[in-house]
Residue, then its C-alpha position, 0 to 999 in steps of 0.5 A: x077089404x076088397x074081396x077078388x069078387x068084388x074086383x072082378x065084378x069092377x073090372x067087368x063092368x069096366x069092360x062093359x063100359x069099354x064096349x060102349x066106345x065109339x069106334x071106327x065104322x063101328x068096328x068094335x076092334x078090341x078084346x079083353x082079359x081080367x085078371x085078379x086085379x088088372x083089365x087088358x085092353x087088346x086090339x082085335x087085328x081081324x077087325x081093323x079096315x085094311x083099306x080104309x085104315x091100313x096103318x092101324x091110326x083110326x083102330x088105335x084111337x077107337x082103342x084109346x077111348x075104350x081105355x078111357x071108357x074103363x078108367x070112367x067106370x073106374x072111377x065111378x065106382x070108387x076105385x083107384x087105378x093105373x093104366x100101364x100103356x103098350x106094357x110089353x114090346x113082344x106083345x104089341x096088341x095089348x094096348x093097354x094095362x088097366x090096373x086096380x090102385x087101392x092105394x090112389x084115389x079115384x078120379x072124381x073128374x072122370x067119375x062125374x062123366x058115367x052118365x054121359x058115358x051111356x048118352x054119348x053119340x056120333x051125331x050126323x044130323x043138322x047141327x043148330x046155330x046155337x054157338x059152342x061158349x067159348x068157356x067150354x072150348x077151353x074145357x075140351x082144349x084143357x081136357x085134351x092136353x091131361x090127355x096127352x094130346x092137342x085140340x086145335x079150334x079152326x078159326x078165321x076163314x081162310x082155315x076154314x075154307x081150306x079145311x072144307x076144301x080138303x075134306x071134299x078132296x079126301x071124300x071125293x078120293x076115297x069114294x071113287x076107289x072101288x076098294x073102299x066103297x066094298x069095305x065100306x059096304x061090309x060095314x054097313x047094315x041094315x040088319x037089326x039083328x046085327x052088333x058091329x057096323x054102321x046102321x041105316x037108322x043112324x046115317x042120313x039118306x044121301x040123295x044129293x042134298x046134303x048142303x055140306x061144306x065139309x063131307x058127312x061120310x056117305x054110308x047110305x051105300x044101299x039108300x036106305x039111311x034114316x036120318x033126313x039128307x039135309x045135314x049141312x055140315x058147315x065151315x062155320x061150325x065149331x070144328x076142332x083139330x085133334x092131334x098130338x106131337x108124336x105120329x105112332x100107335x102110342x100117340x093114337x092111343x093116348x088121342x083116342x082117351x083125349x077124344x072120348x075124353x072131350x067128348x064125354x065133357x061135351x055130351x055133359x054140357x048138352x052137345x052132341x059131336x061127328x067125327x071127319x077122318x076123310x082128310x087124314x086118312x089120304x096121306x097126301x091130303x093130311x100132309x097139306x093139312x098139316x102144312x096148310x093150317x101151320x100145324x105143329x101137331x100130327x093130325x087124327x081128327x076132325x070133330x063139329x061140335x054143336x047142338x043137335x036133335x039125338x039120334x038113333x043108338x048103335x048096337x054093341x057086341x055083350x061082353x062075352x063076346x069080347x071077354x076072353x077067359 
């Protein structure tokens, strides 16, 4: 018999596992409850970037990969669950019911993932020209699809060129707004005290040389970013669309479990990621995005995936930080 203890012990490891979401700036935009027998999972409205974010899209998807962090974890440990999303209309910042199912089997698909779970990183170095198999690429296309959502792989070069040149329009807009450069700056630090935000050890020192076809975001905002400046994010890496057919926060949730989903199978087989946001976060440039490469999916994101030398980890806030009693 499961005892409430040892439910509670699974659902805080669950939240434990939550916390090591990737999130929007590292924002770490969530909160958490336990019950009896259930996990809900929170948006924390005082952490979304007004500027950068002002529709809630790229906090609703950090969202969505913490759902999927706790279902691994879940899963890892045995249990059997359910996830009610978006469980009260009256309630709309609880994205998400993580219920525990004795009666159903846990997922050994998710199980087999815990470890790339912990090993998961945003990459921003260079990228080697080892290719991405194309066995693993259906992989993620599949993965993304359980998950609700679509992965779009940006073949032939007029597709890429164009999404090179889209991105450099969104990161060349957005980086001429004082706006944003300041709420860019708010969550930058190079504090090593510091749980949230981006951290100068994990950004490359930006000095010109990038080589990028397609923008790394630039959050050296004081010159001091570790990593070496040559990334040379390029168009003929793997790039891969995400999307899904509907545009709201329900659908941003559910692409937000198919990232990390896709990820983590990534990471599984020894490839690391970077995520581009710059060409969906100005409205216009996601539109010609959209209409440009024939989609017939709402775009959230851009991922190269590719092999890389690891880098620096990010800090996370401890679980009693976001627990609420």
């Amino acid at each position: 018999m499961v005892t409430t203890t040892s439910r509670i012990t699974l659902l805080r490891r669950a939240v434990s596992a939550a916390t090591l979401a990737p999130s929007v700036h590292n924002t770490q935009p969530w909160r958490f409850a336990i019950s009896a027998d259930s996990l809900e999972i929170r948006a924390d409205r005082s952490r979304q970037l007004g500027v950068l974010d002002p529709t809630g899209r790229q906090m609703f998807l950090s969202l969505g990969c913490a759902v999927l962090n706790a279902r691994v974890s879940l899963a890892t440990s045995g249990a059997g669950c359910a996830v009610r999303r978006f469980p009260d209309p009256a309630r709309p910042d609880v994205v998400a019911v993580v219920q525990l199912r004795p009666d159903l089997p846990a997922d050994p698909e998710l199980a087999r993932l815990d470890h790339a779970m912990r090993n998961r990183q945003t990459n921003r170095r260079h990228f080697t020209d080892v290719a991405v198999p194309p066995e693993l690429l259906d992989e993620l296309i599949a993965v993304a699809a359980a998950e609700g959502a679509v992965a779009h792989p940006v073949h032939g070069a007029e597709d890429r060129a164009a999404v090179a040149r889209l991105s450099q329009r969104a990161d060349s807009a957005q980086i001429t707004d004082a706006a944003y450069r300041a709420e860019l700056r708010r969550w930058t630090t190079s504090d090593p005290s510091r749980l949230d935000g981006v951290r100068a050890m994990v950004v490359p020192h930006v000095d010109g040389t990038s080589g990028d076809d397609v923008p790394i975001r630039d959050f050296d905002t004081s010159g001091t970013g570790w990593l070496p400046a040559q990334t040379h994010s390029s168009l003929d890496q793997c790039l891969i669309l995400l999307g899904t057919r509907a545009e709201n926060p329900a659908a941003w949730l559910r692409a937000g479990e198919a990232l990390e989903h896709v990820w983590l199978v990534l990471t599984d087989a020894g490839y690391s990621a970077s995520l581009f946001t710059q060409p969906i976060e100005v409205g216009a440039v996601r539109e010609e995005l959209r209409t440009t490469l024939r989609l017939e999916v709402h775009p959230h994101l851009l991922m190269r995936v590719g092999r890389a030398d690891v880098a620096p980890s990010t800090h996370r806030r401890p679980v009693e930080e976001v627990l609420d009693s």
